[in-house]
TIVEXSE-509426 format. One line per 5 residues: number of its first residue (from 1); their letters; for each residue x, y, z of C-alpha. Coordinates in Angstrom, 2 decimals. Layout:
# residues N
NUM	a	X,Y,Z; ...
***
This chain:
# residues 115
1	xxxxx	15.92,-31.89,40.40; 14.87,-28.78,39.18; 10.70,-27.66,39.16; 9.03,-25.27,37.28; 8.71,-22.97,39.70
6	xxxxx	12.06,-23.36,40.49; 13.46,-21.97,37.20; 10.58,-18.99,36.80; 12.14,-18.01,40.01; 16.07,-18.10,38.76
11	xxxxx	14.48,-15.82,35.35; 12.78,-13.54,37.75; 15.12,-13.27,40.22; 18.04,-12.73,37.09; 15.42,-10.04,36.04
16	xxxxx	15.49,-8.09,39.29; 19.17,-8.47,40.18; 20.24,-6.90,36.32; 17.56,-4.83,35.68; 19.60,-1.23,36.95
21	xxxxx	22.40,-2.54,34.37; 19.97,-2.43,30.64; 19.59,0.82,31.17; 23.37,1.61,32.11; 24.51,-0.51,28.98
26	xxxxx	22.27,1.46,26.96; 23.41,4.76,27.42; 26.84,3.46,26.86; 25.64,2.28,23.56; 24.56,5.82,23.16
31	xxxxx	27.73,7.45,23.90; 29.77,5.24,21.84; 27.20,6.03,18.77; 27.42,9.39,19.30; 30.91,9.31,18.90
36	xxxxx	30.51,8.24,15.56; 28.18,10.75,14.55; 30.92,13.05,13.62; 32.50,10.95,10.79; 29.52,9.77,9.34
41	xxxxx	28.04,13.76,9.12; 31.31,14.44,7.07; 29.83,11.74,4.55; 26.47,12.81,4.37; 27.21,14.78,1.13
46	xxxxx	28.52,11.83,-0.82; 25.50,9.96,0.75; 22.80,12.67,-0.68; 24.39,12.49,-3.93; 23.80,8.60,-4.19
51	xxxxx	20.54,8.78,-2.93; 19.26,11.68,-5.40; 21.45,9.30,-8.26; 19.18,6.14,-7.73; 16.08,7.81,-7.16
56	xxxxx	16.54,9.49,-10.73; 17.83,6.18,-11.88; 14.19,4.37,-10.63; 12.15,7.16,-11.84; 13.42,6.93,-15.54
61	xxxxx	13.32,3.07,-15.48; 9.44,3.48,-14.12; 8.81,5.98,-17.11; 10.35,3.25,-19.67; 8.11,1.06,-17.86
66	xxxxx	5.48,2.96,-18.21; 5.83,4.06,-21.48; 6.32,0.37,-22.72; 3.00,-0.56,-20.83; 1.18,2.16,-22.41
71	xxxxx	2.51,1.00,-25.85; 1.62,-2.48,-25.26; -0.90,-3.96,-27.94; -2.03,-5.97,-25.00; -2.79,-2.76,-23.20
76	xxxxx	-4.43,-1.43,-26.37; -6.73,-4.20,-26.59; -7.81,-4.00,-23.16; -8.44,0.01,-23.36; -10.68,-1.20,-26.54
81	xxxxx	-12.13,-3.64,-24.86; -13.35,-1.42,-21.85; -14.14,1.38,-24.74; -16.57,-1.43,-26.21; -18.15,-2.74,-22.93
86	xxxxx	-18.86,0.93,-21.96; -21.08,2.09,-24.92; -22.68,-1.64,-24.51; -23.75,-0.72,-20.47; -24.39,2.75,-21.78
91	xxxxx	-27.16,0.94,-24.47; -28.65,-1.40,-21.84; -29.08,1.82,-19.20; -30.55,3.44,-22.01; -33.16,0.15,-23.09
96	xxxxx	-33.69,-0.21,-19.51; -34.98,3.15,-18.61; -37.29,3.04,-21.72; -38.63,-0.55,-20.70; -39.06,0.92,-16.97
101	xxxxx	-41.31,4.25,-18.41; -43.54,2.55,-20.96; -44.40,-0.56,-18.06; -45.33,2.56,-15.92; -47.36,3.76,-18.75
106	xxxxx	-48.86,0.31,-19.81; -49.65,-0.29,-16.05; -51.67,3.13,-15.33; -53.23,2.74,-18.92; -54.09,-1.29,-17.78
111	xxxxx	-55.29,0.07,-14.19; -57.36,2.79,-15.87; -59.47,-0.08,-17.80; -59.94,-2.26,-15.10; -60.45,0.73,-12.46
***
């Protein structure tokens, strides 16, 4: 019959009786990597030369993209759209300001006459 405390104990005590060997496996991981670092530096050339390849490849398929976007007459609409709303906020700052200086006037001229 096996308790709780039991099998924390078997963990903790497999814990403490391995713990000099993680660090000894991992420097043998090391070396063995490191021996490998030879051949794949001999291939780094060929590996520049596909990375500069698809990195031109995505940036001419993004400036299709792009282009196509641009083009779009959904695009158009929207940049008319927005061209539109602009010169209608632009008119309503403009109304609003006036309705905001001739209440100041109307309320000195009103204060004046009851003052």
């Amino acid at each position: 019959m096996t308790t709780g405390t039991k099998s924390k104990y078997g963990v903790r005590k497999a814990l403490y009786d391995y713990y000099v060997y993680a660090p000894l496996g991992a420097g043998q991981l090391l070396v063995e990597k490191a021996k490998e670092l030879p051949a794949k530096a001999r291939n780094i050339p060929a590996w520049r030369q596909s990375v500069v390849k698809t990195y031109q490849d995505l940036a001419e398929r993004g400036e299709k993209l792009a282009a196509s976007i641009r083009g779009s007459a959904y695009t158009q609409r929207a940049i008319d759209q927005s061209k539109t709303a602009r010169s209608q906020v632009k008119g309503a700052t403009t109304t609003v300001r006036k309705a905001v200086s001739s209440t100041g006037a109307a309320t000195r001229a009103a204060a004046k006459k009851v003052g």
